[in-house]
N, C-alpha and C positions, 0 to 999 in steps of 0.2 A: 504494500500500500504506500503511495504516495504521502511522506511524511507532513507534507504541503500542503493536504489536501484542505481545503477550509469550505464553512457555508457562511454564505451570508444571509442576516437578516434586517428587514427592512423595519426603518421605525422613523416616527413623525416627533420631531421636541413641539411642546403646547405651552404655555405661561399662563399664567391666569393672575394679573399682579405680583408678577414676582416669583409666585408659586407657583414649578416648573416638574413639567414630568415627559416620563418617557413612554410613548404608546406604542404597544404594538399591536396591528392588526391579525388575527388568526386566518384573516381570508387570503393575508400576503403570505404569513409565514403558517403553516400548515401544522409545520413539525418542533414548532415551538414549543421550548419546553421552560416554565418558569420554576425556579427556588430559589429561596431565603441568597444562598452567596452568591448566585450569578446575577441578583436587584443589588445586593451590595455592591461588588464590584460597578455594575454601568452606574447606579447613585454617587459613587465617589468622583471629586472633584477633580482630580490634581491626578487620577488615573485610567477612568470612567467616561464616561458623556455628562455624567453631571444630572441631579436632579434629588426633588423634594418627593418624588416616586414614580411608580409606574405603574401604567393603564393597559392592560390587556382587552381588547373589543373582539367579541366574537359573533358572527348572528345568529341571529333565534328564529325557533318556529313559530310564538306567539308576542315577538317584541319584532321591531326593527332591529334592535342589535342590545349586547346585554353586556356588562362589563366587571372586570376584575380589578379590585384595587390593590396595590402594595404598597406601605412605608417606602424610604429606603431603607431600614437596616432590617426588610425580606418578611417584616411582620405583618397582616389581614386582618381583615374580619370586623372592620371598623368603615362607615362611613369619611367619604372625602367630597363636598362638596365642588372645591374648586375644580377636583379629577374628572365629577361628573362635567362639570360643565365642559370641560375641556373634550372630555369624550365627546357629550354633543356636537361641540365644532368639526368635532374631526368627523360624524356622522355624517355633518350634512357637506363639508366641504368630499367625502365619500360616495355623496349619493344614499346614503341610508334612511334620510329624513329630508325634510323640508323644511320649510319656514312655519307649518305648524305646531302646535304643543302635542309632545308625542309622551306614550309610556314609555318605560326600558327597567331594565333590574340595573342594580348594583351589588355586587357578592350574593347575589340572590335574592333582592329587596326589591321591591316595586316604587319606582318613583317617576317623577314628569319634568319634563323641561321643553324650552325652545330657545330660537335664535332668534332674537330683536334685529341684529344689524350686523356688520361687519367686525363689529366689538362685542355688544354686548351681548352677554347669554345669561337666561334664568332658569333656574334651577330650582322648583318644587319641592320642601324637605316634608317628609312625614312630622306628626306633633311631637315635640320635646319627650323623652321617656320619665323626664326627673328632675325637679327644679326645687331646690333650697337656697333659701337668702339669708344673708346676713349674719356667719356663725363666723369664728375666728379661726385663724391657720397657725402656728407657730412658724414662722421663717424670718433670716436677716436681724434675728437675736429679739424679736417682739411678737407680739401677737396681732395677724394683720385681720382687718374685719374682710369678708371674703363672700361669695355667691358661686352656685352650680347650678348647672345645666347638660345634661345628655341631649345635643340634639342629632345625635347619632354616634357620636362621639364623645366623650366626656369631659367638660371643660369647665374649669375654675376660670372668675370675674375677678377682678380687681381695680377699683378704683386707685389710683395714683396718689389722691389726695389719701390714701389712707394708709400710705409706706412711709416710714418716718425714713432719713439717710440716717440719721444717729439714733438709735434704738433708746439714749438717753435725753435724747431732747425731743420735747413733745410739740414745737414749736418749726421742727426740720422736717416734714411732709414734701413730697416732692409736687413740681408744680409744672416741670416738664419732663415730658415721656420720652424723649430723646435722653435725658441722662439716667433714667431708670437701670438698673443692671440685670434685665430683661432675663438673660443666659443665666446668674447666678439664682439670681432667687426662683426662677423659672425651673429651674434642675431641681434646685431643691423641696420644693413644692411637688413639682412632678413625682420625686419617688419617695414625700411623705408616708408613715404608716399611715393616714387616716386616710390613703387613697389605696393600698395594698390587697390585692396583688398587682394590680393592672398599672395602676399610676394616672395622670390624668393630663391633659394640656391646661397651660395656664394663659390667661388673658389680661393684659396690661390695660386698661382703657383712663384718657382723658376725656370726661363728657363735656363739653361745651354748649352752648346756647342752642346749635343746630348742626351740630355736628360731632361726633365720636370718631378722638384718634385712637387707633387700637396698636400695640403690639403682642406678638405671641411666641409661645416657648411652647413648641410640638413633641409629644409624646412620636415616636418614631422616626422621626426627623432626630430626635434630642438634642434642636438647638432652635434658635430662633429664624421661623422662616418669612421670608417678606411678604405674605399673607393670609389666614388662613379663611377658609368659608364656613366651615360649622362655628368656628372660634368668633366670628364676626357675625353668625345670628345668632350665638349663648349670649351675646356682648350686648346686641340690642335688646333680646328679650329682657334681662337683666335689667338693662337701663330702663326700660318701658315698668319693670315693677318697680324698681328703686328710687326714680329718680323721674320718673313719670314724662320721658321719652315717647311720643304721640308715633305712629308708623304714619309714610314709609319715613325709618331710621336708615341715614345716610353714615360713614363710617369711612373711614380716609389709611389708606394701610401705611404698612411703614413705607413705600415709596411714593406717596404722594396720589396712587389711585385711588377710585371712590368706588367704594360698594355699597349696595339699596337693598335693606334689611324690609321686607312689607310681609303683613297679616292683618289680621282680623282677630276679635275676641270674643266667644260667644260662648257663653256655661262657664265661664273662666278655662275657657280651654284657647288653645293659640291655633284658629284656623287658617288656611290659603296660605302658608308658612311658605315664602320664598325668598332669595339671593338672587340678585341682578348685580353684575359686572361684566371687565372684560375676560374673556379669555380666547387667544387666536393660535395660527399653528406658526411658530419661530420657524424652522426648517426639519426640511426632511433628510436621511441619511441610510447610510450600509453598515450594517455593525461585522465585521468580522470574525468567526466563531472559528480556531485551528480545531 
């Protein structure tokens, strides 16, 4: 056998503010085979293609097309909203869908989404699994007041205003989210025991007048990524009880895009629960397999 021989396979880079993934089509690549160290490896930066995860699209008998999400560090089984979206683009830039609002699975979940425009895409989440407000966290040497939300993934709120920088001065609350130390106390929080075994993502948010800057610290990622979408509707729902944030909740990520958090509330339940932003396809490539 030819020592040389190699296969390639074909995959599209997608962004969706920042958060960036690697998709592969199973209609391209057939004989694809995904696990945990071959996402590690392409997710690594500096060795890899680089990326906050990967999208596997396959089609279906009773969807237009159904999808697999991965972390990068090869872990599932969790909702990724920005994946979804991103998946859509590639649907329709595929031919899989159109400009209407279509179904599709995610790891086996039934959700809906469409394409607005040449940017923007919305993404339909099912209702929150689990929402507590206002208990405290131990992290950064104090006790920070704190909010949850599973909106398919599990995600800790944090207002800014309620991080002291000096754990002994009560007067030291931070007041921009740019100096936050998002990765430390994020890490830390993340593999809390009061979140054990799983861990959880953590959400930085400044609320202003009419608008929410958010940063976050991803559970599978385990660092801070430049958007995230379930992290950005736990943010607003939050704000809408806390802080009495009206929808649609607008929300600005850490590079400067805007994300549009919209629902409805009826029985105190959170219906027509959607995410609008961008996400498009960066470029397509050959990944080479020896």
């Amino acid at each position: 056998m030819n020592k040389f021989l190699s296969t390639n396979i074909l995959f599209t880079k997608l962004t969706a503010a920042g958060n960036d993934f690697i998709l592969f089509d199973r209609k391209l690549n057939p004989s694809i085979e995904i696990n945990g160290d071959f996402i590690q490896k392409l997710c690594n930066r500096r060795t890899g293609i680089g990326a906050d995860g990967v999208l596997l699209i396959s089609d279906s008998y009773n969807y237009p097309f159904e999808l697999d999400y991965f972390n990068s560090n090869g872990t599932t089984g969790v909702l990724c909203a920005n994946g979804a979206r991103c998946a859509l683009r590639y649907a329709y830039l595929s031919g899989r869908i159109n400009k209407n609002k279509v179904e599709f699975l995610v790891n086996g979940i039934q959700y809906a989404g469409e394409i607005l425009d040449d940017k923007l895409v919305k993404f339909y989440l099912n209702e929150p699994k689990k929402i507590k407000v206002n208990f405290k966290i131990k992290a950064a040497e104090q006790l920070i007041n704190a909010s949850y939300a599973d909106t398919g993934a599990p995600h800790v709120v944090i207002r800014i205003s309620d991080i002291l920088k000096n754990s002994k001065r009560l007067d030291s609350s931070y007041k921009d989210i740019d100096e936050v130390p998002v990765y430390k106390i994020g890490q830390e929080i993340r593999y809390s025991r009061d979140f054990e075994p799983d861990g959880t993502n953590v959400n930085f948010i400044d609320v202003q007048e009419d608008v929410i800057k958010i940063r976050t610290y991803e559970r599978g990622v385990e660092d801070e990524t430049l958007a995230c979408g379930t992290g950005s509707v736990a943010a607003a729902l939050i704000s809408f009880i806390n802080y009495n944030i009206k929808p649609p909740i607008k929300l600005i990520t850490r590079i400067g895009e805007t994300f549009v958090v919209d629902f409805n509330v009826e029985n105190k339940s959170f219906m027509n629960l959607s995410l609008t932003g961008p996400a498009i396809a960066v470029y397509k490539g050959e990944l080479l397999i020896n």
